[in-house]
DRENNU-137747 format. One record per residue: residue in one letter; x, z, y of N, C-alpha, C in turn; residue number from 1. Coordinates in steps of 0.02 Angstrom, whole numbers, plus 50000, padded with zeros to 5 digits. Atoms other than C-alpha are relative to their C-alpha. Example, Ala and Ser with C-alpha at 12.3 -4.5 7.8 and 13.67 -1.06 7.14 Angstrom:
% residues 2
SITE:residu:nu:nw:nv:cau:caw:cav:cu:cw:cv:num
SITE:a:50045:50000:49941:50615:50390:49775:50045:50000:50060:1
SITE:s:49958:49997:49941:50684:50357:49947:49961:50037:50055:2
END
This chain:
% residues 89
SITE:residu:nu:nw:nv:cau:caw:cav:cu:cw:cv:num
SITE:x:49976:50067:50016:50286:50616:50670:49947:49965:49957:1
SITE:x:50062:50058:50037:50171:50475:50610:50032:49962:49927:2
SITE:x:49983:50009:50041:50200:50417:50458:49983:49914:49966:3
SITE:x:50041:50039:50038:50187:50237:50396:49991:49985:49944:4
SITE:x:50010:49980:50071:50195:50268:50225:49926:49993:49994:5
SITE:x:50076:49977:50010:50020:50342:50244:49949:49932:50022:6
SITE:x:50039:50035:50000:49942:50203:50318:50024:49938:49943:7
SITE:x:49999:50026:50045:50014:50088:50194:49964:50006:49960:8
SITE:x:50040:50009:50051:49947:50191:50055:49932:49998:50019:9
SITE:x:50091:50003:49987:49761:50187:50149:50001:49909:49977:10
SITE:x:50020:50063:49992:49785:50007:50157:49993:49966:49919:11
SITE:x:49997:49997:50086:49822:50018:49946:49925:50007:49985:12
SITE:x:50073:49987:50024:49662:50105:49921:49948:49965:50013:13
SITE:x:50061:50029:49980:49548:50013:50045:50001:49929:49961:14
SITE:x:50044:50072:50034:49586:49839:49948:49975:50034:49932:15
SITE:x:50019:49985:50098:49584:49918:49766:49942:50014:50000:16
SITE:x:50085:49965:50010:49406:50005:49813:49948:49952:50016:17
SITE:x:50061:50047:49968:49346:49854:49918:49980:50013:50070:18
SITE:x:50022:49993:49932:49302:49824:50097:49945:50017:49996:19
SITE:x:50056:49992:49999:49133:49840:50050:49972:50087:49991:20
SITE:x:50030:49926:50031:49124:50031:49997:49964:50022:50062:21
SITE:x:50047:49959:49982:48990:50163:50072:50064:50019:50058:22
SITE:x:49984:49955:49925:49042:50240:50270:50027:50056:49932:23
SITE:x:49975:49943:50037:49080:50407:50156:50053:49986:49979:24
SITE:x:49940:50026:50053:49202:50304:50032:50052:50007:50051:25
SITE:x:49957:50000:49955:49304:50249:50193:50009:50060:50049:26
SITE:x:49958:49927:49990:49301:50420:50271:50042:50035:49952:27
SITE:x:49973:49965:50027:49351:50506:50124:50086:49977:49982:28
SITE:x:49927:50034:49965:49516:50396:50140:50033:49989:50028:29
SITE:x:49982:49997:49932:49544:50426:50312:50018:50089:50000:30
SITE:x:50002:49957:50038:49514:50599:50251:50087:50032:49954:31
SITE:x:49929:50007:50047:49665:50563:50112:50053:49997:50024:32
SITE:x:49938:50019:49974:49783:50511:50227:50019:50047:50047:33
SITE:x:49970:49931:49934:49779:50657:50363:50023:50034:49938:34
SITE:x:49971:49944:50037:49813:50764:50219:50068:49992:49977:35
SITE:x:49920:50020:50019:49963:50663:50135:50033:49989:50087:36
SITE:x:49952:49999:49931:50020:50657:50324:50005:50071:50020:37
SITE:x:49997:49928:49980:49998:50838:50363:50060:50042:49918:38
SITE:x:49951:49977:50036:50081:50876:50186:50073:49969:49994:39
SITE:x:49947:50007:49991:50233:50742:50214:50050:50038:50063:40
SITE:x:49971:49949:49934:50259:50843:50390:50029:50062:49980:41
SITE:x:49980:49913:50028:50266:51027:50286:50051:49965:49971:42
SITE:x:49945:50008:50062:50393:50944:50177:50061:49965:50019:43
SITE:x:49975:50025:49944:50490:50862:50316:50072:50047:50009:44
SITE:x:49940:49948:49996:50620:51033:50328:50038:49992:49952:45
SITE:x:49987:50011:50066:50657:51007:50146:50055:49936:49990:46
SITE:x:49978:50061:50034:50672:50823:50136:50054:49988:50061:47
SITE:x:49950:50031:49956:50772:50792:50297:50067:50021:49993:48
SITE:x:49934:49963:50042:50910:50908:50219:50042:49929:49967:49
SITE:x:50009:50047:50044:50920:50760:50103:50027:49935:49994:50
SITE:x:49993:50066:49993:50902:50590:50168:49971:49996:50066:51
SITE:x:50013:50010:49914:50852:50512:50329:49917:49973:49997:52
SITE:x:50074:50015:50010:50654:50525:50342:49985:49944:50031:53
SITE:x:50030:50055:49976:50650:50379:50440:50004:49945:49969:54
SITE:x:49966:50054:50047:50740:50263:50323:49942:50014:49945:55
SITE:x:50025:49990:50049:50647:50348:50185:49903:50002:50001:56
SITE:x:50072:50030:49978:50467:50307:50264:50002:49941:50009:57
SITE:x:50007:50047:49982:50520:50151:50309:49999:49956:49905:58
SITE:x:49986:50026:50061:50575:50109:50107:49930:50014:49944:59
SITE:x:50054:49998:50049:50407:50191:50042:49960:49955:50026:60
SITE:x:50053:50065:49991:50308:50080:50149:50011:49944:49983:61
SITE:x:49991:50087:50017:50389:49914:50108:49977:50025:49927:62
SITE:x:50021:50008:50072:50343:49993:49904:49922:50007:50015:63
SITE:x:50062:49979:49983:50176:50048:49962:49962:49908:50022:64
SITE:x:50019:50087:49955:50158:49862:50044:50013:49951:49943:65
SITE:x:49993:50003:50036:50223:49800:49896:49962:49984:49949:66
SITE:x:50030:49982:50045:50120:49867:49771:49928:49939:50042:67
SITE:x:50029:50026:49964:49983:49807:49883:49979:49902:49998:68
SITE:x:50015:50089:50014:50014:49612:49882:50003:49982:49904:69
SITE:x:49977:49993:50062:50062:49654:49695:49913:50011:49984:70
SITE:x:50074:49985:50027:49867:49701:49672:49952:49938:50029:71
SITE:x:50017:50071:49976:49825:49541:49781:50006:49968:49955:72
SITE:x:49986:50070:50032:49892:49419:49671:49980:50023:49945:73
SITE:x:50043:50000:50053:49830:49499:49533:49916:50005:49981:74
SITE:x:50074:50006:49985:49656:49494:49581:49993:49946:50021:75
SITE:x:49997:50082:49965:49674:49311:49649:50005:49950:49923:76
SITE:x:49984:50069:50049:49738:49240:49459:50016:49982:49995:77
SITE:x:49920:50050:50011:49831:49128:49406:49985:49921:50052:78
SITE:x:50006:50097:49958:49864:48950:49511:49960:49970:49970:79
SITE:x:49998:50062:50047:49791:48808:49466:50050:49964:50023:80
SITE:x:49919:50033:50014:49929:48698:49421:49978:49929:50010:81
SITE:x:50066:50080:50005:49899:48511:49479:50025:49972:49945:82
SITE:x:50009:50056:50088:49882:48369:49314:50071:49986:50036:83
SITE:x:49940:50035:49999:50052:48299:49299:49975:49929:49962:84
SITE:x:50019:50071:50029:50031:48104:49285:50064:49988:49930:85
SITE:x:49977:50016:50063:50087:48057:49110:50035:49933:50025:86
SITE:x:49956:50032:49988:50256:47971:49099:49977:49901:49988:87
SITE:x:49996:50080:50004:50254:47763:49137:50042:49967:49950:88
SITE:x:49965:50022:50077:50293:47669:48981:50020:49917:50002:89
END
């Protein structure tokens, strides 16, 4: 089972690090994500006991996605705010 969790969190890392990083940087993230996908699969017997892994992939990616525009807008700044015309007297 594919997980979109995992690509969420790649999609976390690749803005926080930068589109720009080194071929290596972006393997070793591609790298990151088979592993957290190969370890959410081992843990899959466990958790499905539990809760419903599909629901519960679907709820980390919207936080994962989340977090994500949450690191957008804080790297974007604050608005500018337009002049408010001073009240007519």
């Amino acid at each position: 089972m594919a997980f979109s969790s995992v690509t969420a969190l790649e999609g976390l890392v690749n803005q926080s690090l930068g589109k720009a990083d080194t071929p290596s940087v972006q393997q070793g993230i591609s790298v990151g994500g088979l592993v957290l996908q190969g370890v959410l699969a081992a843990s899959m017997s466990k958790l499905a006991e539990h809760v419903d892994i599909t629901a519960f992939d679907a709820a980390l990616t919207k936080t994962l996605e989340g977090a994500t525009e949450l690191e957008r807008v804080i790297a974007t700044g604050p608005a500018v705010q337009p002049a408010m015309e001073a009240p007519a007297q």
